[in-house]
C-alpha positions in Angstrom: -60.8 -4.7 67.1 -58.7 -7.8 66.1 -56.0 -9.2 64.1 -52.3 -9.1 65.4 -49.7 -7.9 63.2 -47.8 -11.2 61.2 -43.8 -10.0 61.8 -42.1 -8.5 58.3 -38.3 -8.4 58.3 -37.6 -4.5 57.5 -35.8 -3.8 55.0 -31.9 -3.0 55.5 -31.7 0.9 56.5 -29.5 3.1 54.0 -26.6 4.8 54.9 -28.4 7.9 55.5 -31.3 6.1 57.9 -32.1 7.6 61.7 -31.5 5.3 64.4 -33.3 5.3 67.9 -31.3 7.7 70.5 -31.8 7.0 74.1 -31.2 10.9 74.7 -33.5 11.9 72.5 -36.2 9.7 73.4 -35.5 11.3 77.2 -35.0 14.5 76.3 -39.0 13.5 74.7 -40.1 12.1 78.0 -39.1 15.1 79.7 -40.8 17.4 77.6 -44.3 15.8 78.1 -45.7 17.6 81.2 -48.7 18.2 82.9 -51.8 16.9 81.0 -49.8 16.0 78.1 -47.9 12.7 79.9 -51.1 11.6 80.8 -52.4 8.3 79.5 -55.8 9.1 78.7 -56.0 12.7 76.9 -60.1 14.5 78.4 -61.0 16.9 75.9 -62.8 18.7 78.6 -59.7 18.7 80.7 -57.8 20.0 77.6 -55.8 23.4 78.6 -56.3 24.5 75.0 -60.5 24.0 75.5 -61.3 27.3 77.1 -64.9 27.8 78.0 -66.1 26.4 74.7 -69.0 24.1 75.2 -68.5 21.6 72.4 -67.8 17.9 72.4 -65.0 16.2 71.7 -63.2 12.7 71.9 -61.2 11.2 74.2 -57.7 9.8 73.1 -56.2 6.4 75.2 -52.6 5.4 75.1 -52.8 2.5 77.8 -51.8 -0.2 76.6 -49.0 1.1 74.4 -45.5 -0.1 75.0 -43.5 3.1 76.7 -41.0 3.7 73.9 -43.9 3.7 71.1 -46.4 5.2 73.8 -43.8 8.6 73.9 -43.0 9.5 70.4 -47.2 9.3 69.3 -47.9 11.5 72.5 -44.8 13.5 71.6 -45.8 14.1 67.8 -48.8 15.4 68.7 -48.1 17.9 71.2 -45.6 18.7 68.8 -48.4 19.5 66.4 -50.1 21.8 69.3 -47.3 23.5 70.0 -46.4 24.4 66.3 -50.3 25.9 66.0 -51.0 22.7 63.3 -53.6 21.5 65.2 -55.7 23.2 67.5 -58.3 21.4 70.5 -61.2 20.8 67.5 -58.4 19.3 64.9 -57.1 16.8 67.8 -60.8 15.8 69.5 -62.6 16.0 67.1 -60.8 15.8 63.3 -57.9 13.6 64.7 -58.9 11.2 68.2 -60.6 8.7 66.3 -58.0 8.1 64.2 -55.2 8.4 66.1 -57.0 6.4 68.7 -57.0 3.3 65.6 -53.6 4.0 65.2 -52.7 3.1 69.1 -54.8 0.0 68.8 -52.7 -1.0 65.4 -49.8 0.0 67.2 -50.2 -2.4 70.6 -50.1 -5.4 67.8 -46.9 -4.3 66.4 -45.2 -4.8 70.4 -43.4 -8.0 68.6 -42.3 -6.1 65.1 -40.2 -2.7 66.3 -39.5 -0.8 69.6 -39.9 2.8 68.1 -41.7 3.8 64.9 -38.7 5.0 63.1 -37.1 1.7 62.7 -39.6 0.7 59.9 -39.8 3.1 56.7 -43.2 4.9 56.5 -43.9 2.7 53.5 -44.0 -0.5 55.4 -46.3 0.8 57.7 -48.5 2.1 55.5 -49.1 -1.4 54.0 -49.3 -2.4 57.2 -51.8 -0.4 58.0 -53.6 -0.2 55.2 -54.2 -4.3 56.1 -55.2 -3.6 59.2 -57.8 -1.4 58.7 -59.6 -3.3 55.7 -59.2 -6.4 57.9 -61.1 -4.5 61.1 -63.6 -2.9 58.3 -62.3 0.7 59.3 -60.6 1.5 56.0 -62.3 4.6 54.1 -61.1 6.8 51.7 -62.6 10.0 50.6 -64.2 10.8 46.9 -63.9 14.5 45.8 -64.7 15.7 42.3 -62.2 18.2 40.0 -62.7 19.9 36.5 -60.0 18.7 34.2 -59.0 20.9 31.4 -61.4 19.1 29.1 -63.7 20.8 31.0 -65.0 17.3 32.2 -65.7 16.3 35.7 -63.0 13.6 37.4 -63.7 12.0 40.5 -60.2 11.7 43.0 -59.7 9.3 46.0 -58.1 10.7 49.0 -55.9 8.9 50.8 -57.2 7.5 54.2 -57.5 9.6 57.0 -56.1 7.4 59.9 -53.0 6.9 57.1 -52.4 10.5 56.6 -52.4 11.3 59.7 -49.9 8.2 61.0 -47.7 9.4 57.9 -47.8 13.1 59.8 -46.9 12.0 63.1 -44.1 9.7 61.2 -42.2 12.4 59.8 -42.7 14.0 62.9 -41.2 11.8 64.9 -38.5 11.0 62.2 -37.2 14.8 61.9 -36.8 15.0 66.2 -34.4 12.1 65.6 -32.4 13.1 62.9 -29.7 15.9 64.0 -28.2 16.0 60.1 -27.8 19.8 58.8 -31.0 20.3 56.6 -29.0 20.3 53.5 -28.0 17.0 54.3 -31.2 15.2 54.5 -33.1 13.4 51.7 -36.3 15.6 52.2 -35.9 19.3 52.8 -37.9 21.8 54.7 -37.3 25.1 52.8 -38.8 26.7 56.2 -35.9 25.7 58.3 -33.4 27.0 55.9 -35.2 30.7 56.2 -36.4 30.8 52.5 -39.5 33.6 52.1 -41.6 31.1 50.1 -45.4 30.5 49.7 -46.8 28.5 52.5 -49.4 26.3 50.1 -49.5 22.5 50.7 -46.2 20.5 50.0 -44.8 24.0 48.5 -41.8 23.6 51.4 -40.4 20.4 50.5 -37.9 18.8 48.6 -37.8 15.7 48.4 -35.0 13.6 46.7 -36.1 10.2 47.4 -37.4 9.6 44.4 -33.3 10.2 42.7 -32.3 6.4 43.3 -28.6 6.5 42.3 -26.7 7.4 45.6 -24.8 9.6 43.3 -27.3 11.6 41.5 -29.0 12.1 44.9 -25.5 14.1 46.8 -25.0 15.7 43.6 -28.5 16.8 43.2 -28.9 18.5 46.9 -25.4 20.4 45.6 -27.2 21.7 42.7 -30.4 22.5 43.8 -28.4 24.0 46.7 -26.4 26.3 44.5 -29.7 27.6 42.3 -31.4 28.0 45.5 -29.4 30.9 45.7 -29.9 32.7 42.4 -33.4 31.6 41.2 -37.1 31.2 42.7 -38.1 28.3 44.6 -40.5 27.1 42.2 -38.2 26.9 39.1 -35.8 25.2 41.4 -38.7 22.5 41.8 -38.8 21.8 38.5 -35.2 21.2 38.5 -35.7 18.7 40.8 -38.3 17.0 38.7 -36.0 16.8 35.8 -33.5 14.8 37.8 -36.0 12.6 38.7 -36.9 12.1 35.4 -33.3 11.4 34.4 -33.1 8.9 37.7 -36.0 6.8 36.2 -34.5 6.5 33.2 -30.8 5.1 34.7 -33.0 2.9 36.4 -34.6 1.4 34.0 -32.2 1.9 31.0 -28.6 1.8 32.9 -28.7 0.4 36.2 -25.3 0.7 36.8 -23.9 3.2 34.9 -21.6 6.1 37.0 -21.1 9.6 36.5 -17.6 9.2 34.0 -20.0 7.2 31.9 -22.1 9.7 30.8 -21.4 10.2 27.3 -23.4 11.4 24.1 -24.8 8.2 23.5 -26.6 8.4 26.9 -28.0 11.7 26.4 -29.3 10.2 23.0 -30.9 7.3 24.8 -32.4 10.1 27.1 -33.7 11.9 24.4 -35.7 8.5 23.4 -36.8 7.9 26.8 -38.3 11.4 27.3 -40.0 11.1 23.9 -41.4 8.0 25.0 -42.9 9.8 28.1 -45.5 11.8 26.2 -44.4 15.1 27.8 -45.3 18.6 25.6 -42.8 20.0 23.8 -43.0 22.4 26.7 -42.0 20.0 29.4 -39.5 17.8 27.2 -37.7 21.2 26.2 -37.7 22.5 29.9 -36.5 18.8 31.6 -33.6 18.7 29.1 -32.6 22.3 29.7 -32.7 21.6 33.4 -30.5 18.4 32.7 -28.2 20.4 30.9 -27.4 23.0 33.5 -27.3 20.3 36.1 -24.4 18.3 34.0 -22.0 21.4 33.5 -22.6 23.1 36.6 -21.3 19.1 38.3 -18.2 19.6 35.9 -17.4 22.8 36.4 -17.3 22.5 40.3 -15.9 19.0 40.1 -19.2 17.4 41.5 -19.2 14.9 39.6 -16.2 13.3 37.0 -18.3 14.3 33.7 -16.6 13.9 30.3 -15.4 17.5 29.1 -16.9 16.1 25.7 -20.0 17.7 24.6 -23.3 16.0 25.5 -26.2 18.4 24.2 -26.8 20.0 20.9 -29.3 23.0 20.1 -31.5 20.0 17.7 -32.2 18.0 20.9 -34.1 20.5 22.4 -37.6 20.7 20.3 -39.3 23.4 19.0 -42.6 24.6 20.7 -44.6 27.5 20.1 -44.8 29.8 22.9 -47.9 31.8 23.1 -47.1 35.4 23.6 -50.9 36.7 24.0 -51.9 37.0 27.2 -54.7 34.6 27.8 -57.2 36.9 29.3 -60.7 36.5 30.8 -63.0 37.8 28.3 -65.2 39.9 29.2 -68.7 38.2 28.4 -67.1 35.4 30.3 -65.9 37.8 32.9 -69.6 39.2 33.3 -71.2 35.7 33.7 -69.0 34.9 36.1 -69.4 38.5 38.6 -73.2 37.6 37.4 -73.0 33.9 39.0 -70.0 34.2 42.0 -72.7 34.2 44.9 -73.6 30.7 43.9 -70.1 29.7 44.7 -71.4 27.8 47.9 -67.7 29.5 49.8 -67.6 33.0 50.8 -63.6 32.8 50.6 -63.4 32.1 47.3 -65.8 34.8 46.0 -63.5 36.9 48.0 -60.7 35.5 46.8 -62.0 35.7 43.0 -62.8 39.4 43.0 -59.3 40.3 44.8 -57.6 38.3 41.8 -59.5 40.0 39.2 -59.1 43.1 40.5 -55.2 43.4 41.4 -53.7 41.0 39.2 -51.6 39.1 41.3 -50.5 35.4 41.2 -52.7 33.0 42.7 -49.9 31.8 45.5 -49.4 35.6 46.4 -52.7 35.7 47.0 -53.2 32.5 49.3 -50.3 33.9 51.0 -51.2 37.5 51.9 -50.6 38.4 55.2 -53.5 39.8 57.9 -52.1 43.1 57.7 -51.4 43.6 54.3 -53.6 46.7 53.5 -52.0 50.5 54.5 -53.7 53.5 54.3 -51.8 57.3 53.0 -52.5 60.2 54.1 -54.8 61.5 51.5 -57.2 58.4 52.6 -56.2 55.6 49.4 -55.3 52.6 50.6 -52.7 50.2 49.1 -52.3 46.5 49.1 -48.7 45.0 50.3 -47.4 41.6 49.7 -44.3 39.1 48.9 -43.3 38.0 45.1 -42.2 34.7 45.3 -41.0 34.9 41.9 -39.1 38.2 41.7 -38.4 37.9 45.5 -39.5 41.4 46.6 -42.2 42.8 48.3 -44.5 44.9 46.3 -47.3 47.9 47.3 -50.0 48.6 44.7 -53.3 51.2 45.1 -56.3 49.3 45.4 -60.1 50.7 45.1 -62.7 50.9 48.0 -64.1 47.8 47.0 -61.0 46.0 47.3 -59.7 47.2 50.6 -63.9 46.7 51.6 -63.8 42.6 50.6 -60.6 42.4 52.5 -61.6 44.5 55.4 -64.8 41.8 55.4 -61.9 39.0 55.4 -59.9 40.4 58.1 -63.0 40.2 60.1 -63.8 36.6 59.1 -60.6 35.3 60.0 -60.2 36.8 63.2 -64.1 35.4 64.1 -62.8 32.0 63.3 -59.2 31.6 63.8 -58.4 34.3 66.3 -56.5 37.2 66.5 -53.2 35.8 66.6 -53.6 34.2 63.0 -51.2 35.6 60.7 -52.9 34.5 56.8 -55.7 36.2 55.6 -56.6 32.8 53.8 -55.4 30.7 56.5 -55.7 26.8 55.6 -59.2 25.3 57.4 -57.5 22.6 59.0 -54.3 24.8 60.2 -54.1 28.3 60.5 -50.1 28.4 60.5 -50.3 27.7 57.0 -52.1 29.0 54.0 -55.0 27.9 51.9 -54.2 26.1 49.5 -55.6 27.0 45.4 -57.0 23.8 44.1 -60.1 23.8 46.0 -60.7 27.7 44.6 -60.0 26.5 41.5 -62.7 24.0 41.7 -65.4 25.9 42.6 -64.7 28.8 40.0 -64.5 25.6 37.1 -67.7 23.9 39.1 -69.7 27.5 38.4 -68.7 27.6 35.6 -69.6 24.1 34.3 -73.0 24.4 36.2 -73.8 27.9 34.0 -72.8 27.0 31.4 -70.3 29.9 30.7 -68.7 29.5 26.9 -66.5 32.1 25.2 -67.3 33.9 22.1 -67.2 30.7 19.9 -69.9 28.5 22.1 -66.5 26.8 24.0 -66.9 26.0 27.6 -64.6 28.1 29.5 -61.7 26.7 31.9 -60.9 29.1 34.4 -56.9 29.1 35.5 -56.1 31.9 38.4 -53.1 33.6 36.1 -55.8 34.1 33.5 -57.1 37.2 36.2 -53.4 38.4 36.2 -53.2 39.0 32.0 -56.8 40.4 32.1 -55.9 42.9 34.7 -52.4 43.4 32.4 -54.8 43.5 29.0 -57.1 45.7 30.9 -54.6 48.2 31.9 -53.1 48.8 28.7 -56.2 49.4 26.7 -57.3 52.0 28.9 -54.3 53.9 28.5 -52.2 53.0 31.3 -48.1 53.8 30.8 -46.1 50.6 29.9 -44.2 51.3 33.0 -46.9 52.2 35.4 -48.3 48.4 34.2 -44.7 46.9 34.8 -44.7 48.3 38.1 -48.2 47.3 39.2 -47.9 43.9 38.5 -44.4 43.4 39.6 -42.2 42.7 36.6 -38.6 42.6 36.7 -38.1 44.0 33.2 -40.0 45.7 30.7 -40.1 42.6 28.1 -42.3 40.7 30.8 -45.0 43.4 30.4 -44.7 43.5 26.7 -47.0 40.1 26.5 -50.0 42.5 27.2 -48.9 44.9 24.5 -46.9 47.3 22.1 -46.6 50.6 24.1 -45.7 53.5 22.5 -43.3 55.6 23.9 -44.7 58.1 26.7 -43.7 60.5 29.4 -45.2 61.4 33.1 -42.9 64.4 33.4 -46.4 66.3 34.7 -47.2 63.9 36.8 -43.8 64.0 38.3 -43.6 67.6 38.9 -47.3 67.5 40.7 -45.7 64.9 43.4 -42.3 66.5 44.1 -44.3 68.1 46.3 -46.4 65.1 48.1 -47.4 66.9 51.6 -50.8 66.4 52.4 -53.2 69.7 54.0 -56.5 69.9 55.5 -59.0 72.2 56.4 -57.3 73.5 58.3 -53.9 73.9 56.2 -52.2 71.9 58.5 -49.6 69.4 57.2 -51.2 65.8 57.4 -48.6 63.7 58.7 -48.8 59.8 57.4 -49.1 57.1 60.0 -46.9 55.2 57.0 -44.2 57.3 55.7 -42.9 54.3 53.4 -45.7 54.9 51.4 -46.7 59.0 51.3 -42.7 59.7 50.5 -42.5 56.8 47.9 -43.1 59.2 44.4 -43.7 56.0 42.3 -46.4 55.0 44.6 -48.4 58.4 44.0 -47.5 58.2 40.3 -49.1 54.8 40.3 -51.6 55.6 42.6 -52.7 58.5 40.2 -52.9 56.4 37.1 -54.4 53.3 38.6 -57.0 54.6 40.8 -59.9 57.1 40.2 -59.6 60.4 42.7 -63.0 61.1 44.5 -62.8 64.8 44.9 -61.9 67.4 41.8 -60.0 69.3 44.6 -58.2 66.7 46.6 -59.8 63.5 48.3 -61.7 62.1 51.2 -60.2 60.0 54.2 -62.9 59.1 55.9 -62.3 55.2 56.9 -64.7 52.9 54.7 -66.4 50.7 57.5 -67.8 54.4 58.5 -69.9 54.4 55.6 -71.0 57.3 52.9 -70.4 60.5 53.5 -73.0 62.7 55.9 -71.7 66.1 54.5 -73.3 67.0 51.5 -71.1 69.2 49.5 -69.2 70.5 52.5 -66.0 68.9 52.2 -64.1 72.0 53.0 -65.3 72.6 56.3 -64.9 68.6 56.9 -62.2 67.1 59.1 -61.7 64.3 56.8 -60.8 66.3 53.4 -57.3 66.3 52.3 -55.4 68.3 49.0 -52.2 68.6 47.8 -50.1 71.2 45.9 -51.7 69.3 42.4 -55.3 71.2 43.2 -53.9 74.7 43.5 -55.4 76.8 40.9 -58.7 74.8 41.8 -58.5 76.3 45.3 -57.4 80.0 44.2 -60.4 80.1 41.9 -62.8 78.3 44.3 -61.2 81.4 46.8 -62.0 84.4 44.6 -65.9 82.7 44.1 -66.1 82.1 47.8 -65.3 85.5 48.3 -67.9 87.1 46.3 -70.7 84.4 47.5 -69.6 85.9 51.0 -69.9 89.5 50.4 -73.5 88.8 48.4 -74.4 87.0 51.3 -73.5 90.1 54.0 -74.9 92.5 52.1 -78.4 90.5 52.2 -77.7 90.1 55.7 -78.0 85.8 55.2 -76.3 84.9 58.4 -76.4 81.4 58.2 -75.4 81.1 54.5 -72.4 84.2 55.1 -71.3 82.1 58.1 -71.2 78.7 56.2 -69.0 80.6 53.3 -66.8 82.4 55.9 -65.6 79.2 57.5 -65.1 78.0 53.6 -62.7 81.3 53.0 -60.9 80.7 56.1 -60.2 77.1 55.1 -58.9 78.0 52.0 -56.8 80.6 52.3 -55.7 78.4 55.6 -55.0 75.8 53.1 -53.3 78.1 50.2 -51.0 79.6 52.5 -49.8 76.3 53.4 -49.5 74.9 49.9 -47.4 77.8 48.2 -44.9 78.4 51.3 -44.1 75.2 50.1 -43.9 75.9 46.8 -41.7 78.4 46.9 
């Protein structure tokens, strides 16, 4: 490959911009060890390579001035060490690419001594000449379903270019010692927030807010409501400032915060009109605006006016639906009818565990590998983190559930290993989640390919929270408490459940008394005890349990583990090992004991050895297990 770089004065760093440190860039040397401060990486000499037999590419740094030569090695092995990338993302996603980027790199000798003293911006045009000049420039085509339910081709950006743009910021956060809070792009994982681990989900960044002003008063803000509201809303709060920064740029350059006034706010008000945002959005930018200008007055962030700025006609009126938008279930059925045409495995699984449990799509991505516990009576229950409501939450799932995640589990492990922590890890790095657009896709793709219309003929556009109200809908109309629903699907307050419905008012003081007493007996009226007491002596977990999940025996219930298969004892379940009962089933057993009893004394009068012995191990059992259940009821 040719072309040397032509020299392009960079532009003046900011205040805030990361210089070279000669300690740090040490401190870097001295971190490289062993294979890693080698020159030319061998895949087959790769500690990371195992006994795999698979190919992969070498990577060659001769030739790369030592500074420059460093921080590319360094950003890499940083991405090893993280768990990022893994031997076949480096020699086989990644050497090609990075191995263009060292070549584009020995022509830049002349133009900087480390990376970080041009802006990632320069050098992507930089490279971005490069490569078209030396005919390696490609970008990739992919192909989405709008909400017009028509098909819209995307162009990725190019791979070498992504991946300099990752070992840039790399490289630019080892140099820069500034408190998190302090920086222009944040990384919500290094200031310990429990957030989703989807793609670009844990950053902020504030370089778009142009005005040094706005940008120090906006990391205050977004600071403070970090603390008393979810991530994601706080996102959107940062979006509205950036809206408000284009604006100053464009409208009034040069106008500081004391010069904020009505008339601004009026000119904002055309602007956003302008803009072509819903009524939604325009409504939920200028209530973010608002919040933003007198929480920076009240804590003196900012030297606002005390005048007011907003008014309750600025903000316009929109319609918000209150039905839930549920799958329906014609549409449902095509869909279950088609799902093994979905080319992915994943996302069939990922599909029916959505439909099933109702929970949002980034709780989903982000379940954990363990996230399914078993009780004592043999139900299993589904455990995972609400983003939104920040809380963990447990919910009863069926067999088939806890079955396609069992099938998951297994998955995972084949192809990630068993240190992987996501059930849906990401394919290219198993330290962070999948992300939901390509799911999405695929469910919209099916769709459009079957041709699946609602009632009135309409092609059908598939949105993950649809499963969430259809599991809400479905609840209700089969009789489920208002409560039990709240609780299932995680809402703070009652209101948040009322979309689904108008409940009437009801009472589970029966259900309560059956699970004051929760203890668990078998066969052989011995007290099961639970390998997780968080969930046998959590009462609103049985309660919900009851009401949300079908029981499998009229006298108690079965926990023989599901990967054993069906059941090879035939109407014997009280002289199995795995059969379980709780004080609920009492007068079931006490009846079943008085039949047993005269079954028995039939049978040893006839002198039916087989068939007496059979019912005298059933007697012993039960009054075994009766003894047990009303000492404790007592």
């Amino acid at each position: 490959m040719s072309g040397n770089i032509n020299y392009i004065q960079p532009t003046q760093p900011s205040s805030s911009q990361i210089k070279w440190s000669r300690i740090k860039y040490v401190e870097m040397q001295e971190e490289l060890k062993g294979y890693w401060a080698d020159d030319t990486w061998n895949p087959n000499e790769n500690p990371l390579k195992g006994s795999n037999d698979i190919r992969g590419v070498y990577i060659y740094f001769e030739g790369l001035p030592n500074i420059l030569k460093t921080e590319i090695k360094y950003a890499c092995y940083q991405k090893i060490i993280t768990k990022e990338w893994g031997w076949v993302t480096l020699h086989q996603a990644k050497a090609t690419k990075i191995n263009y980027l060292i070549k584009f790199l020995q022509n830049c000798e002349n133009l900087v001594s480390s990376i970080i003293e041009l802006e990632v911006k320069q050098w992507s045009e930089l490279l971005t000449s490069y490569l078209i000049r030396n005919q390696i420039f490609s970008q990739r085509e992919y192909e989405m379903i709008t909400k017009e339910k028509k098909r819209k081709k995307y162009t990725a950006k190019d791979e070498t270019i992504y991946t300099f743009g990752v070992l840039y910021q790399t490289i630019f956060d080892y140099y820069d010692d500034r408190d998190e809070y302090d920086k222009d792009i944040w990384d919500l994982r290094k200031l310990n927030f429990h957030l989703d681990n989807l793609v670009d989900k844990n950053k902020f960044d504030f370089t778009p807010i142009k005005q040094d002003w706005l940008r120090n008063s906006s990391k205050k803000f977004i600071k403070y409501k970090l603390a008393l509201v979810s991530t994601s809303l706080c996102r959107f709060r940062l979006y509205a400032l950036v809206q408000f920064s284009d604006f100053i740029e464009q409208q009034y350059s040069s106008v500081v915060p004391c010069q904020i006034n009505r008339h601004l706010v009026l000119a904002f008000l055309s602007y956003l009109k302008s803009q072509n945002f819903t009524d939604q959005t325009h409504h939920k930018i200028l209530t973010s605006l608002k919040d933003f200008l007198e929480i920076c007055s009240r804590e003196k962030w900012l030297d606002i006016t005390g005048i007011q700025l907003f008014y309750q006609d600025d903000f316009p009126r929109y319609n918000r639906s209150r039905t839930p938008k549920y799958i329906p279930e014609s549409v449902m059925e095509a869909i279950n009818k088609n799902l093994e045409k979905i080319p992915e495995r994943v996302d069939q699984r990922m599909y029916l565990i959505l439909i099933s449990c109702g929970m949002r799509i980034s709780e989903l991505c982000n379940l954990s590998m363990n996230c399914i516990k078993q009780d004592s009576s043999g139900d299993f229950f589904l455990q995972y983190y609400q983003t939104k409501m920040k809380k963990e939450i447990t919910i009863p799932i069926t067999r088939e559930v806890t079955i396609i995640i069992q099938e998951q589990q297994q998955k995972t492990k084949e192809k990630y290993g068993q240190d992987v922590w996501f059930l849906f890890p990401s394919p290219r790095r198993k330290d962070r989640a999948r992300g939901k657009q390509s799911f999405i896709k695929n469910i919209n793709l099916l769709i459009v390919e079957n041709n699946i219309c609602d009632e009135n003929g309409n092609l059908w556009h598939f949105h993950p929270h649809q499963c969430r109200h259809t599991v809400g809908t479905s609840m209700i109309n089969n009789g489920v408490p208002h409560h039990i629903v709240q609780k299932y699907l995680g809402h703070d307050s009652p209101t948040m459940t009322q979309v689904y419905a108008h409940i009437y008012d009801q009472t589970l003081k029966k259900e309560i008394a059956k699970y004051h007493d929760i203890r668990v007996v078998n066969v052989a009226g011995e007290v099961v005890e639970s390998t997780n007491p968080e969930i046998d002596n959590n009462l609103d977990l049985h309660i919900l349990k009851k009401k949300v999940l079908a029981q499998s025996l009229p006298n108690g219930s079965c926990a023989r583990p599901i990967i054993l298969g069906e059941c090879p004892h035939a109407n014997a379940c009280l002289t199995c090992g795995d059969f379980r009962t709780t004080i609920e089933f009492l007068e079931q057993h006490k009846t079943q004991l008085e039949s047993t009893k005269k079954i028995l004394k039939n049978a040893e009068e006839k002198d039916w050895q087989r068939h007496a012995e059979m019912n005298k191990r059933v007697k012993d059992n039960l009054e075994k297990i009766l003894n047990t259940l009303e000492s404790g009821n007592q």
